[in-house]
N, C-alpha and C positions, 0 to 999 in steps of 0.2 A: 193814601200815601203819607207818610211820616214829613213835616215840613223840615225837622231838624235831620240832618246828615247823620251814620254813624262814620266808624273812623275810614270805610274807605272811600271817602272823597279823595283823598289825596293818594290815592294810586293812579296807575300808568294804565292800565289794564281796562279795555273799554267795558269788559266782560265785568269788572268788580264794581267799576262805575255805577253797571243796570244797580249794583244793589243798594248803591249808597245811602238810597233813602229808604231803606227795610226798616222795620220798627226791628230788627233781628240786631242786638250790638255789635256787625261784623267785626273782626279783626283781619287786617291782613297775616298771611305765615308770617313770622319773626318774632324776635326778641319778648315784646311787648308781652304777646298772646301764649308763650311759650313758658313763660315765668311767671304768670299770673296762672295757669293753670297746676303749675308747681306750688306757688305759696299758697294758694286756696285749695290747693289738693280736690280739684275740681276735674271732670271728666271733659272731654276735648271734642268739638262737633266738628269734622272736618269736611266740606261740602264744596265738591270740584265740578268744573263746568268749564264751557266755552262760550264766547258769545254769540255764533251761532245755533247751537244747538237748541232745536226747537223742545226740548221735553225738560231742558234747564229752567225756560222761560213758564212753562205751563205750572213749573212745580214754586217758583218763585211766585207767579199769581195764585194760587192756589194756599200754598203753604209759609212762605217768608212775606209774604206783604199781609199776614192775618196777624193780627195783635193776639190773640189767644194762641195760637201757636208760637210766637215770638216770647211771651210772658217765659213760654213752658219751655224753650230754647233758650234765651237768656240765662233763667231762674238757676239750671242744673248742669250747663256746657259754656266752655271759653267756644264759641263760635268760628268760625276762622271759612273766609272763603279762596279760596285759589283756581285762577286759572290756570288751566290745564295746560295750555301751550307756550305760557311764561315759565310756568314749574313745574315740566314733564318728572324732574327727578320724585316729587312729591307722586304727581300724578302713577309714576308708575310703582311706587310700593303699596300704595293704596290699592290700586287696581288689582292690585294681585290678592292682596289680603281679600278683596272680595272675591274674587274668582276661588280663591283656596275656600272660602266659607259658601258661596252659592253656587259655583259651575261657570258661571258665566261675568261676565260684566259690562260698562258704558255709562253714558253721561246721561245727570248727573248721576253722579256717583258720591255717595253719604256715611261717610264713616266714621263711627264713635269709637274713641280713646281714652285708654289710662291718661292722667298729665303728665305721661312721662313721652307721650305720644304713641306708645304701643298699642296696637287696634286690638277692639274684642267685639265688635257687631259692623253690620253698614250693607247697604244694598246699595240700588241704582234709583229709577224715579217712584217714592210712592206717594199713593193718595193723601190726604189732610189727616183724616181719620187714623188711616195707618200709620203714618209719621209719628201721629199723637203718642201712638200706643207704644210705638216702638222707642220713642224716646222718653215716656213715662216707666217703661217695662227695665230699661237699662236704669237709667237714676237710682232705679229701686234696688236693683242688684248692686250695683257701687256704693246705696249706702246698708244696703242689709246683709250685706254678703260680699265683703271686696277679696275677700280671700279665692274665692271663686272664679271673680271677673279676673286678676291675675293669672289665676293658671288658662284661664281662654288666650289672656296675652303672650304667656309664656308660650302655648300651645304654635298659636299662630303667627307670631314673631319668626319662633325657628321654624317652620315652614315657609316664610318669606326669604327669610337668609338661605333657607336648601334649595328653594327651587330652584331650575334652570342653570346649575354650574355646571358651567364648562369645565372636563379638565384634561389636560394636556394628552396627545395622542400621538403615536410616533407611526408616522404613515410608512408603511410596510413594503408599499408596491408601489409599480408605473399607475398610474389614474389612468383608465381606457374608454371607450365609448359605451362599456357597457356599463362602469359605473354610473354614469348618465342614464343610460334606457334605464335602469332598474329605478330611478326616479322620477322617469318621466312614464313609462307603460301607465302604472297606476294611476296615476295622476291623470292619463285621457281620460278614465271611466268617469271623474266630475265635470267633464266638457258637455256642456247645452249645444249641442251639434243645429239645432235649431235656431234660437233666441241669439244665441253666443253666449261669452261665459260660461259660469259653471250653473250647473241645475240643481240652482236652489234660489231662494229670494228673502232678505231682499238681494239685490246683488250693486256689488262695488265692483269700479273700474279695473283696482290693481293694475296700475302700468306696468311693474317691474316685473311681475307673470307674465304678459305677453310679451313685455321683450326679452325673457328670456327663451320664450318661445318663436320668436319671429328666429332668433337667432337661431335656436336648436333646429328648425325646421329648414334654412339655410345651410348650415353647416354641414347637417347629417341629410337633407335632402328628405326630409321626412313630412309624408303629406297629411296626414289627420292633421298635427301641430299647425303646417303653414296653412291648411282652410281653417281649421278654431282662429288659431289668429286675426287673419284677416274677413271672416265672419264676425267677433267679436268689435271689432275694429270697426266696421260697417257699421251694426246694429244698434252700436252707441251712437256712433255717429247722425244716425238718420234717427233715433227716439228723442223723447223728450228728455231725457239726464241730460242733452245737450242742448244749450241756449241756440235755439233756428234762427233769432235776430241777431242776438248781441256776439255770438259767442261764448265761448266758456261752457265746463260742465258745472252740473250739483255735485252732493259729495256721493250721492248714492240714488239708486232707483228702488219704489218699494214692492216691484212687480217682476216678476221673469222676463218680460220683455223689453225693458228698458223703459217702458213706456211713461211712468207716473216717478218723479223725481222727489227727491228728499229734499228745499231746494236751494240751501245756502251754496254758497261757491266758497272750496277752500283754494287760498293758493298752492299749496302742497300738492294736491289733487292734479291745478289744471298746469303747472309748473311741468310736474312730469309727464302729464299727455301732451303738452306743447312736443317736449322731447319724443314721446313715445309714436305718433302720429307723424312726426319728420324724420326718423327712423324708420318707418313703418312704407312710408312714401318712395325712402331711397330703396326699399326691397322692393315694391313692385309698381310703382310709379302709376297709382291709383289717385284721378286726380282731387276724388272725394277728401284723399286723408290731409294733401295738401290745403283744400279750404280751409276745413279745420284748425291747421295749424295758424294757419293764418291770420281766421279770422279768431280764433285765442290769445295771439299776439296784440292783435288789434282790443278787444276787451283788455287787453293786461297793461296796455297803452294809457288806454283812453278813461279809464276806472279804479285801477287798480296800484296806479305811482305815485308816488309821495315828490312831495317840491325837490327834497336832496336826491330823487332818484333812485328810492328804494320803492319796494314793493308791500304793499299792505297784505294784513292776514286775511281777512275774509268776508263774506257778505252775506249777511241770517239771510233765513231762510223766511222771517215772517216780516211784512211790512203791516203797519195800522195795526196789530196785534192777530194778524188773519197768515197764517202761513201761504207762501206761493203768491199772495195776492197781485204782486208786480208785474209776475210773467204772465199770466194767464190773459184768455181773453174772450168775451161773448162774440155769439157770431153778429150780431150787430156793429158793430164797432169795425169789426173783420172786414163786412161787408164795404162799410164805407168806408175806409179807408185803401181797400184794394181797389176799389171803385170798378172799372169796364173788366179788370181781371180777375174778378171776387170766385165764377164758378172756377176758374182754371188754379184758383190758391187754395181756396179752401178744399180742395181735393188734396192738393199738394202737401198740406199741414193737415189735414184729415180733420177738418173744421166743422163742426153741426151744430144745428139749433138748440137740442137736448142736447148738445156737449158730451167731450168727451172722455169725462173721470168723475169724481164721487160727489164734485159738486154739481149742482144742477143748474145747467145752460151756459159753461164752462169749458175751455177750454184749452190744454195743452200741445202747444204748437209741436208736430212729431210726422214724422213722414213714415212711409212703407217700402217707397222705391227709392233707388238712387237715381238721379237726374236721367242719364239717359236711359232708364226703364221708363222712366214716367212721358219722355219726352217721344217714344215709340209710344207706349203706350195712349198717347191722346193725337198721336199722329202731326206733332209739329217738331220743326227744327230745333235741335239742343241748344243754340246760341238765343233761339228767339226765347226759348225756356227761361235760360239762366240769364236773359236782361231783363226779364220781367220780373225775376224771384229778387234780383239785385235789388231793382228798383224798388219794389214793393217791400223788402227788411229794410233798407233806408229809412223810407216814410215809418214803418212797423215801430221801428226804435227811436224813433223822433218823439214822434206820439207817445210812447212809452217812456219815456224822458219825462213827459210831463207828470206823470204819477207818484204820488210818493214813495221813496226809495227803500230799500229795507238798509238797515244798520250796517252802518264801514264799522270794523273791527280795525282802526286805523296803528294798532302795532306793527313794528317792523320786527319780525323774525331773524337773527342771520341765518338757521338751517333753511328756513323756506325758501329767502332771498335768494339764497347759494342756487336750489334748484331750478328757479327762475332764471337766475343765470347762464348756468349751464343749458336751458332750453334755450333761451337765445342764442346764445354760443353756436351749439348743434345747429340752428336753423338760419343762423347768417350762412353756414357751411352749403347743408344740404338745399338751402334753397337760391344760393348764390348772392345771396338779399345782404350789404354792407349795413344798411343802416339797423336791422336787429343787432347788431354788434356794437354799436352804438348805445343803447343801453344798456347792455353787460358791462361793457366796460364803467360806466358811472354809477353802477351800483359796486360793484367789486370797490372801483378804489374808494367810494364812500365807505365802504367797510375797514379795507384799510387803513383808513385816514383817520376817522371818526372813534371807529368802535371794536378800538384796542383798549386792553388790560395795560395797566402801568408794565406790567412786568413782560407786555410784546403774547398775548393770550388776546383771546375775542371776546366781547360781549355777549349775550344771547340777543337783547330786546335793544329797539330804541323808537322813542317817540316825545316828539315835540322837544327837539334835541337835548333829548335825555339819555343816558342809558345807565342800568341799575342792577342787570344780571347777568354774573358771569356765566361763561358760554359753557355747554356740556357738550360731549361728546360727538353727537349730531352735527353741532353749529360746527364743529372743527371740521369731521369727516365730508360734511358735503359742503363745505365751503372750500376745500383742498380741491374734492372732484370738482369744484365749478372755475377754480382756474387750472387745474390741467387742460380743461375743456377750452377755455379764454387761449390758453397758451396756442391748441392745437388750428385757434381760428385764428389769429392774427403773430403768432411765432417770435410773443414778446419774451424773454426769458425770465423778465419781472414777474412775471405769474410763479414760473416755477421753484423759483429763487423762496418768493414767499412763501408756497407750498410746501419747501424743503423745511422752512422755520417752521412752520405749524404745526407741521408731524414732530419733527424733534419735540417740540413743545408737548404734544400728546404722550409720545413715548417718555417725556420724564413726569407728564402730573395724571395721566391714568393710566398709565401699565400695571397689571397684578401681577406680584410677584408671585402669585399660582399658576397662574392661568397664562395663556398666550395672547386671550382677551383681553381689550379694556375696558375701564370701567367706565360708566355712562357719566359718573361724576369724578371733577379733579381732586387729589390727594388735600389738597389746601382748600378744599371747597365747605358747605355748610355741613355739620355730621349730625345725619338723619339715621335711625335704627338700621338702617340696610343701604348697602354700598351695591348695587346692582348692575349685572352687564346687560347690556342690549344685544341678542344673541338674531331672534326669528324675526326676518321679513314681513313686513305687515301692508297696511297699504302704503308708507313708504318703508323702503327696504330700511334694515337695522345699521346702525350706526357702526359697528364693528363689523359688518360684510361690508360696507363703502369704504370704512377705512383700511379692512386686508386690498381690496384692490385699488388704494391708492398706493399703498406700501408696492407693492407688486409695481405698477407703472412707474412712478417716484425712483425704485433700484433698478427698471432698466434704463431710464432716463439718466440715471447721475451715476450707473454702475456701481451700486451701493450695496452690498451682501448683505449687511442687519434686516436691512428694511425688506428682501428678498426670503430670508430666513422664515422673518416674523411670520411675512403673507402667508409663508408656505406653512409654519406653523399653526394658524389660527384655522386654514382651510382644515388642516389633517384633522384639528379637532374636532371641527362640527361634523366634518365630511360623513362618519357613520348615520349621523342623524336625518340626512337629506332626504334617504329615500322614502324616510316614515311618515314625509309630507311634507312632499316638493313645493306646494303654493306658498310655505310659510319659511324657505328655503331659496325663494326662486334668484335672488342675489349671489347666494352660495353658489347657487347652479350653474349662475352664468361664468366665477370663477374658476368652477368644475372644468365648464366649456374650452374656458381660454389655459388650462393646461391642457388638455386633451388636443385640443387644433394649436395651439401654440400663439400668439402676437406678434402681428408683423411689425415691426418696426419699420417705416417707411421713412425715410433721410432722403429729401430733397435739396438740390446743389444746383446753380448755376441762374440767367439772366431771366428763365422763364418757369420762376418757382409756382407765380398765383398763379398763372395758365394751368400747370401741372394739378396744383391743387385743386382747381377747377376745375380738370377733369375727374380726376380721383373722387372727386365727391360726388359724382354723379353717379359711381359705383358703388354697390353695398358691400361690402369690408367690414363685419362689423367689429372683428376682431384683432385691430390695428390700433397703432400709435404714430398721428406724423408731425414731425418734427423737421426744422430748416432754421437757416441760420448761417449771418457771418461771425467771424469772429466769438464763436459762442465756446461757452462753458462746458458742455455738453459730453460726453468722453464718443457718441456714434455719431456728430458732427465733426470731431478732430479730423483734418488733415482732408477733408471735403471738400473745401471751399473749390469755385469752380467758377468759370465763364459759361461754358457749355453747360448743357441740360443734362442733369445724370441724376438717375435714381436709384436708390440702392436701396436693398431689403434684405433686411436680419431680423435671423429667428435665431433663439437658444445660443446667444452672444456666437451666432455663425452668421457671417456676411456674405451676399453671393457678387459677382463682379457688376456692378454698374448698367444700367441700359439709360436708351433715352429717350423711348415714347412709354407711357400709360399703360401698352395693351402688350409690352417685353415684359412691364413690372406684375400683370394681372397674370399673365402665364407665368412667370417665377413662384410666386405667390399659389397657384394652384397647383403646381407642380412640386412645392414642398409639402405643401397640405395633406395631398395625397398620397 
């Protein structure tokens, strides 16, 4: 390792930090490295990662910590490293450029530029050797042939700027349930009816696929959907992607069955299975999903908050230089520490001597059954089961305490934050539980407090009370959804108030005047070769399907026709696209849904509003908005206010007349529905 620093010592970024001592002259993106490779008319190495990703780190040992490869990357490229989840807007025009030049793409990801930043080569992780050649093989093109490497630019360039535009579409018809099926039919034939998930590997959680499937299977009463669902939901639950001690999933599984995990923890990931698992809970009051939830809660508590009460990004995958090494565990160690319950556990976690995955005498704590299969199955009491399993991940993750840790990726995100939010939010609700409400709230008004823009816009990042990057798209869109969500759980109007500023704020610094979409970066923001929308759902849904359905909730809430228009505009656009592949659509769909069954507005009034609400949440609904309040702002709380208990419910700005139990308002509600 190189004793002297290059220049990213002084980034934020714990991800730029790993490299600071590369004998490679990083630059950070900006100014510096951006104008140096203009007046040297020198070609651009642009090399994107995260700090969990484990094949960042392999290529970093391999490749940027070898001084012969360093010489030959110095010698012929302005270097530049970037995190991916500080500067998605980099990240994702790159990413594309590779996907246009190889099919595919992922991290890291390597891509060579004119100095003018226009790409004309780059892949994802290669060998030392290959690196070598590929970056002695471009050099030589740039300088014996630049006329050449231009027209690649030129080529590739306008294929970045063409793809994926959206444009404006004038929805024709009523949206029915079969625009729905015709995107959901095809879409079973990739369901793992087995494993869960889809049948293929490696496989990822996608929350926002299944809820929009718990919903579709609800709504429409449709049974493949609601078993995939909660088969999927299960199988994660009981494999290894999920932490059996601590809580939390990895980001991904490299098996069909869940079994063998990828094993960083992002908060993004477990952010919205938080959500996804307490939604999943209130559909069919499975008390597995609730663990779950709970005990990710607990991980997101106990690991994952910062002193001001924000949420950190993520936690690699590799500890000592050994991936997984943390979680894993020999059957020795197993043994004595479950001590008189060793055979009744290591059944339970599916524990052996020869272990059980690719290392040998290894292994990944994962179960087969759910509690009471297993508790039949060995012929004892469920309670006596789960005080023993209690007991024994207590001890499990004490012990494991003591091990050294894998890397905190200690940046605060506001997109991710925002989702973290909103899962607590949801799950003060659905699990009656006040005090997860209690940290939403002090991350939110951290956000508002701290990590505004002079001009009343958001940040993206903050760390070690810093912050440095204005917000894109994302950090607006799911930070708006995470106090709607705040608002819906304690009925302060200050959430929505701010909500209402932050959209306005969107709709004047990223609206296209083409398009109904916005753009992923603001009008006043850095200008990089390509101004792109974030359109397809990925494993977190895309930022302009969060943000049509906050627009949508936002206009029935304040009775605002723009913002009503927009939604309905931005849906009709993609709307043709859905059925050509729903998974990567599944946000759209659920927008699909809620025109198709409509949004109940629920307007609670009188002495015994938390009761009410307490009951309501014990119901699945998933297709509602509740809202209460004195004195409020609100145009479907006007003229409400009440002593007595009444609840009203309005669809399609139609109100029907008042009741005042739960089970008048759940008959109203399926009586318009239907």
């Amino acid at each position: 390792m190189n004793m002297e620093p290059n220049r990213l010592i002084n980034a934020s970024s714990p991800y730029l930090l790993q490299h600071a001592y590369n004998p490679v002259q990083w630059y950070e993106w900006g100014k510096e490295a951006l104008e140096k490779a203009q007046k040297e008319n020198k070609l651009i190495l642009v090399s994107i990662g995260y700090s969990a990703c484990h094949w960042c780190h392999v290529m970093e040992r391999e490749s940027f910590e070898n001084h012969e490869v360093a010489k030959v990357m110095n010698g012929n490229f302005v270097c530049i490293k970037v995190d991916r989840e500080e500067r998605p807007d980099i990240d994702q025009i790159y990413m594309l450029a590779i996907q246009l030049m190889t099919g595919s793409g992922g991290w890291p990801l390597n891509c060579l530029c004119l100095p003018d930043q226009r790409p004309i080569y780059g892949g994802t992780y290669f060998k030392k050797e290959d690196w070598l050649s590929v970056l002695e093989n471009v050099a030589s093109l740039w300088e014996d042939d630049p006329n050449q490497a231009k027209q690649y630019a030129d080529r590739l360039t306008d294929g970045i700027r063409n793809a994926e535009k959206i444009i404006p579409n004038v929805k024709s018809d009523v949206y029915t349930l079969e625009h729905i099926t015709e995107i959901v039919n095809p879409w079973k034939r990739s369901f793992d009816l087995k494993a869960g998930g889809y049948n293929r590997a490696p496989k990822f959680p996608m929350p926002n696929n299944w809820q929009f499937m718990l919903r579709y299977s609800f709504l429409t009463g449709d049974q493949e959907t609601h078993q995939a669902s909660l088969l999927t939901l299960e199988k994660m639950a009981l494999g290894g992607i999920y932490d059996q001690i601590a809580g939390g999933f990895a980001r991904y599984s490299v098996d069909k069955e869940w079994n063998v995990p990828h094993f960083e923890k992002m908060l993004y990931d477990n952010a919205q299975l938080i959500s996804l698992y307490g939604e999943a809970y209130q559909y069919s009051r499975i008390p597995l999903f609730k663990e779950v939830a709970e005990e990710s809660i607990a991980w997101l508590s106990r690991e994952m908050t910062s002193p001001e009460g924000l949420f950190y990004a993520a936690l690699d995958a590799d500890s000592e230089g050994v991936e997984g090494k943390y979680y894993v565990w020999g059957q020795e160690a197993f043994e004595v520490i479950t001590d008189a319950d060793y055979m009744l556990l290591s059944d339970y976690y599916q524990v052996t001597e020869e272990g059980n995955w690719e290392e040998e005498q290894t292994n990944i704590l994962r179960r087969k059954l759910t509690d009471p299969e297993f508790a039949a199955e060995k012929g004892i009491y469920l309670d006596e089961l789960q005080a023993k399993v209690k007991a024994a991940k207590e001890k499990l993750r004490l012990y494991r305490d003591q091990r050294i840790r894998p890397g905190l990726d200690d940046k605060c995100l506001t997109a991710w934050n925002a989702l973290a939010i909103k899962g607590l939010a949801e799950s003060a609700d659905v699990f009656d539980e006040p005090a997860y409400l209690s940290p939403a709230i002090k991350a939110a008004d951290f956000i508002l407090s701290f990590m505004r823009t002079p001009d009343g816009g958001l940040y993206r990042n903050f760390k070690k009370g810093k912050v440095s990057i204005p917000g894109f798209l994302d950090d607006y869109a799911f930070f708006i959804e995470a106090l709607l969500s705040l608002y819906q759980a304690d009925f302060n109007e200050k959430w929505l108030l701010e909500a209402k500023v932050l959209t306005d704020y969107v709709i004047q610094y990223f609206a296209d005047p083409d398009s109904p979409m916005f753009f992923y970066t603001p009008s006043d923001g850095e200008i990089l070769i390509a101004r792109k929308h974030e359109v397809m759902d990925n494993v977190i849904p895309a930022s302009n399907s969060v943000m049509s359905q906050n627009l949508q909730m936002l206009g029935l809430l304040f009775d605002e026709e723009v913002y009503l228009n927009r939604a309905s505009a931005m849906l009709a656009a993609v709307q043709p696209q859905l059925k050509t592949y729903g998974s990567a659509y599944s946000n759209w769909a659920i927008q699909l849904l809620n025109e198709v069954y409509g949004i109940n507005e629920i307007a609670l009034a009188g002495r015994a509003v938390n009761a009410l609400k307490r009951e309501i949440n014990t119901l699945y609904i998933p297709n509602k908005i509740i809202l209460s309040g004195t004195n409020s702002t609100l145009p479907l709380l006007k003229d409400k206010e009440s002593i007595e208990t009444k609840i009203y419910i309005c669809r399609n700005k139609v109100c029907q007349l008042p009741v005042t139990t739960v089970d008048e308002a759940l008959k109203l509600i399926t009586k318009i529905t239907s």
